[in-house]
Backbone bond lengths (Angstrom), bond angles and torsions (degrees), N, CA, C in turn:
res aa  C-N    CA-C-N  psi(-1)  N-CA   C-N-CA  omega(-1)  CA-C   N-CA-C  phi
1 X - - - 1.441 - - 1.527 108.68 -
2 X 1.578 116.01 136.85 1.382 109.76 -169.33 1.651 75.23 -121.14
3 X 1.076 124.45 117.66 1.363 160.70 179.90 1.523 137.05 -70.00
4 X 0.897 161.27 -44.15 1.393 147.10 -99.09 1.481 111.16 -18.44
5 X 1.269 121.49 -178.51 1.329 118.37 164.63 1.407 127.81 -91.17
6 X 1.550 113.89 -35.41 1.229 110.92 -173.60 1.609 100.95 -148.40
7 X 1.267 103.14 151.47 1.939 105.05 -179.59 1.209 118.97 -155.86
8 X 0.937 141.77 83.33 1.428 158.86 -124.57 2.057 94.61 -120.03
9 X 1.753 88.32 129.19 1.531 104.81 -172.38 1.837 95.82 -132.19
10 X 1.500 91.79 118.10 1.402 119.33 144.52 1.314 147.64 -76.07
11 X 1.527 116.80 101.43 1.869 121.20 -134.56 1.798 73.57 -64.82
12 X 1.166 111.83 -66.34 1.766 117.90 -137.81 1.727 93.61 -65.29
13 X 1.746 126.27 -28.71 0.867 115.60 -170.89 1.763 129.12 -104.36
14 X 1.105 90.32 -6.27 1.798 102.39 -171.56 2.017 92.43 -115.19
15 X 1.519 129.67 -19.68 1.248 125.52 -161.42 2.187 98.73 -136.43
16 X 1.016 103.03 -79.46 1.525 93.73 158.88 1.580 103.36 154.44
17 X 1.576 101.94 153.35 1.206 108.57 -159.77 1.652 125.66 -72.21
18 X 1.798 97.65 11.51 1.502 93.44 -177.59 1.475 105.49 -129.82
19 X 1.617 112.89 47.78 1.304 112.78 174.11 1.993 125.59 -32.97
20 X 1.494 113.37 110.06 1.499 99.18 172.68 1.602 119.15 -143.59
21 X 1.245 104.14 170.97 1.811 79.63 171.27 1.775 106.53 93.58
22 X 1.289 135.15 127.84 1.472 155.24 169.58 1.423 99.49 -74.82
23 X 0.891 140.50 -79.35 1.866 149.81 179.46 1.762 102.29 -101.15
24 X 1.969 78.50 157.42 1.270 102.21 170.92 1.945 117.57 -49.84
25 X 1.143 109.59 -44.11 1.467 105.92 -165.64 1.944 101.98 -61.72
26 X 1.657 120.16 -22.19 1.254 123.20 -167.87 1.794 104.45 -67.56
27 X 1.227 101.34 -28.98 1.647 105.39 179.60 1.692 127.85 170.20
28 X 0.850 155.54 -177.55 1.489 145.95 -167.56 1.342 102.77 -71.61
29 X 2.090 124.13 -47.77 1.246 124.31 -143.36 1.907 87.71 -112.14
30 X 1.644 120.91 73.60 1.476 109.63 -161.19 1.726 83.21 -125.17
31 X 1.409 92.73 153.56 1.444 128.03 -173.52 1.788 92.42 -38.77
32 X 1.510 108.35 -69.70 1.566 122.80 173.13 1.760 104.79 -7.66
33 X 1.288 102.90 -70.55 1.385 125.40 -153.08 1.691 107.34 -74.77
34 X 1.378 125.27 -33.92 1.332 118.22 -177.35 1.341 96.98 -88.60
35 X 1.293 128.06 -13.24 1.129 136.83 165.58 1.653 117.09 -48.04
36 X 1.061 83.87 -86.57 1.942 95.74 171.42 1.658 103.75 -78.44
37 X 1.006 147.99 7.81 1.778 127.91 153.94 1.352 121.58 -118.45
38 X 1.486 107.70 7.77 1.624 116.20 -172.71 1.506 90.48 -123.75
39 X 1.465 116.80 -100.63 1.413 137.88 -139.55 1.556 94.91 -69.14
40 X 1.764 129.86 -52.85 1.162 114.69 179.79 1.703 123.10 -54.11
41 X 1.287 132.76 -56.25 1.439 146.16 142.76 1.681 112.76 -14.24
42 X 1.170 93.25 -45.19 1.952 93.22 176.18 1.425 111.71 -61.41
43 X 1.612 100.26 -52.59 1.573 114.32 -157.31 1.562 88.41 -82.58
44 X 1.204 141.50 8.38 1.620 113.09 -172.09 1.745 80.33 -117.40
45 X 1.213 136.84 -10.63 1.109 121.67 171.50 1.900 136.43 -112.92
46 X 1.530 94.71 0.29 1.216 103.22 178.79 1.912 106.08 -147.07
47 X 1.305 106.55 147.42 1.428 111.68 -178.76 1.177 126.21 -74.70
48 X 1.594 126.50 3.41 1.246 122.53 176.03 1.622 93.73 -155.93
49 X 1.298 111.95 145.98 1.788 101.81 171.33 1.706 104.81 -122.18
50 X 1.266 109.30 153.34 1.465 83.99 -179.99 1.714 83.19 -119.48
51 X 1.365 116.23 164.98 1.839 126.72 -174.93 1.406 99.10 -149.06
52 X 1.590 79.46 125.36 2.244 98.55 -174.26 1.561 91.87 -100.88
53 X 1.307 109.68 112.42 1.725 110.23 164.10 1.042 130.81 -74.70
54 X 1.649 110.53 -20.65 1.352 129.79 -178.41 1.784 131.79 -65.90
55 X 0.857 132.53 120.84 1.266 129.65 -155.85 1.359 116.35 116.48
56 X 1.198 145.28 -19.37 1.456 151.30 -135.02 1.872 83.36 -118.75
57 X 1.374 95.43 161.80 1.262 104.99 -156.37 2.086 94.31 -95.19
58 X 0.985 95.54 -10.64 1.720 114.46 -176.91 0.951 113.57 153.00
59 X 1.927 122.13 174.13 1.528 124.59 179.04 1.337 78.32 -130.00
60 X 1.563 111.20 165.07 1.373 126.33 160.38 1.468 113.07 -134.02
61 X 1.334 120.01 115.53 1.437 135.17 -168.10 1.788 102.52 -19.84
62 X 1.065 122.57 -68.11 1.095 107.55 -178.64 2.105 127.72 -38.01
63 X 1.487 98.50 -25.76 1.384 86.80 -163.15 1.923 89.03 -92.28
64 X 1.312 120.56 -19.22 1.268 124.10 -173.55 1.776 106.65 -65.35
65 X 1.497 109.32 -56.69 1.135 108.57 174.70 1.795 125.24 -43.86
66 X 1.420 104.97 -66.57 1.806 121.46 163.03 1.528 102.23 -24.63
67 X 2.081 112.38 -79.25 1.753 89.06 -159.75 1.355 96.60 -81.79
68 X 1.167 156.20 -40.09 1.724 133.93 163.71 0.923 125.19 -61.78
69 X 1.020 151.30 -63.93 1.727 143.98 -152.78 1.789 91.52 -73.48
70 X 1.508 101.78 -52.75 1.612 98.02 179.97 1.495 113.59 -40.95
71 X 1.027 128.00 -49.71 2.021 129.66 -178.97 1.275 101.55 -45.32
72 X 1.550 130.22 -46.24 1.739 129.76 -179.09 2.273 100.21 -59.56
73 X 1.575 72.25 -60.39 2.071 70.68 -167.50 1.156 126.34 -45.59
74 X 1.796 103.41 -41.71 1.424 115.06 -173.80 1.595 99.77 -80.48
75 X 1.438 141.14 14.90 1.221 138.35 -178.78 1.594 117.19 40.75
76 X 1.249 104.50 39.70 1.860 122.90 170.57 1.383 88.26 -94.53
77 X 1.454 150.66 -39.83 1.026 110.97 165.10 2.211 96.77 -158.42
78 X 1.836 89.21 142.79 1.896 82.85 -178.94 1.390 111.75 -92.92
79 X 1.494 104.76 153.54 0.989 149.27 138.41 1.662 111.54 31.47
80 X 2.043 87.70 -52.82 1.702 88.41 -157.75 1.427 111.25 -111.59
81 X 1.439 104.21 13.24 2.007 141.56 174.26 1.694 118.54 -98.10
82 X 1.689 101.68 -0.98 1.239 98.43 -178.75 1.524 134.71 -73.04
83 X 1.483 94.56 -34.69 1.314 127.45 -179.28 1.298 101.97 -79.65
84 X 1.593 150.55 -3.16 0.982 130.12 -172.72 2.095 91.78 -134.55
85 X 0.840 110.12 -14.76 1.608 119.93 -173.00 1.469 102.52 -98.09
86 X 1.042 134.53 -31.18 1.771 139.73 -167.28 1.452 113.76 -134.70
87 X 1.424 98.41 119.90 1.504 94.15 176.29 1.373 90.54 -112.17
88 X 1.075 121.50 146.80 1.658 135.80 174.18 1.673 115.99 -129.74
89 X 1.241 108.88 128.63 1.762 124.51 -153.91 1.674 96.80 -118.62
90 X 1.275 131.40 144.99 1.448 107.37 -179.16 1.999 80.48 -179.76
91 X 1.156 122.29 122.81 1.741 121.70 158.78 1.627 105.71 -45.95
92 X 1.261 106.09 -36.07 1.392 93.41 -175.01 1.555 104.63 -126.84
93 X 1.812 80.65 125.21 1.518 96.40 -163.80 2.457 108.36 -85.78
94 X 0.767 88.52 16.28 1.338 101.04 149.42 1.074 155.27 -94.63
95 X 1.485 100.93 -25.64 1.861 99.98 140.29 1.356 132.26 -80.36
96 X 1.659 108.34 -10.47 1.227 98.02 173.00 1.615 106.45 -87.90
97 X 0.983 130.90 -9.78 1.930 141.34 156.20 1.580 94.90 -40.16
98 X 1.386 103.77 -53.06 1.695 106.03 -142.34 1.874 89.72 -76.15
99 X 1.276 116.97 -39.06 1.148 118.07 -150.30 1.525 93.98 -68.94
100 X 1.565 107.32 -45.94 1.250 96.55 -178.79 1.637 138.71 -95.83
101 X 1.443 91.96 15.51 1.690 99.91 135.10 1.343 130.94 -68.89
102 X 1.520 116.92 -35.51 1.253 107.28 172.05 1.433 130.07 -50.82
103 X 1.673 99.15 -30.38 1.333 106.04 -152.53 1.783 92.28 -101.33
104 X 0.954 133.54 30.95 1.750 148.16 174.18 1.209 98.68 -96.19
């Protein structure tokens, strides 16, 4: 893997500030989709990603679970790589709790 080191994604600013929806068919801005055009693309090209939650108008469990928890299921990335592959930034440190329940 020829890498960068670090690549840092802004939900509200690089994807959009009204993330909703589990899959593509739920709506344009769906968990599915930042899934496969954000976070997978990050992780196949750089060794650590960092993800700003802040700014976004809200998450709703469904779309949190899809693009995180989905990266464990779909084996884009395990379980025990999270903590060293994803840094996650958020004022409120309860979605980053939640997120990383998903990803358990």
């Amino acid at each position: 893997m020829n890498a960068t080191a670090l690549r840092k994604i802004n939900i509200a600013e690089d994807f959009t500030r009204f993330p909703a929806g589990r899959f593509r068919s739920d709506g344009p801005f769906s968990g599915q989709r930042f899934r496969e055009e954000c976070l997978q693309p990050a992780l196949e090209d750089s060794e650590v990603i960092e993800v700003e939650l802040d700014g976004a108008a809200g998450f709703g469990s469904s779309f949190l679970d899809e693009a995180f928890g989905g990266l464990v299921r779909g084996n884009i990335l395990k379980s025990t790589e999270v903590s060293k592959r994803m840094k996650l930034h958020a004022s409120d440190e309860s979605l980053i709790t939640e997120i990383l329940s998903y990803m358990k």
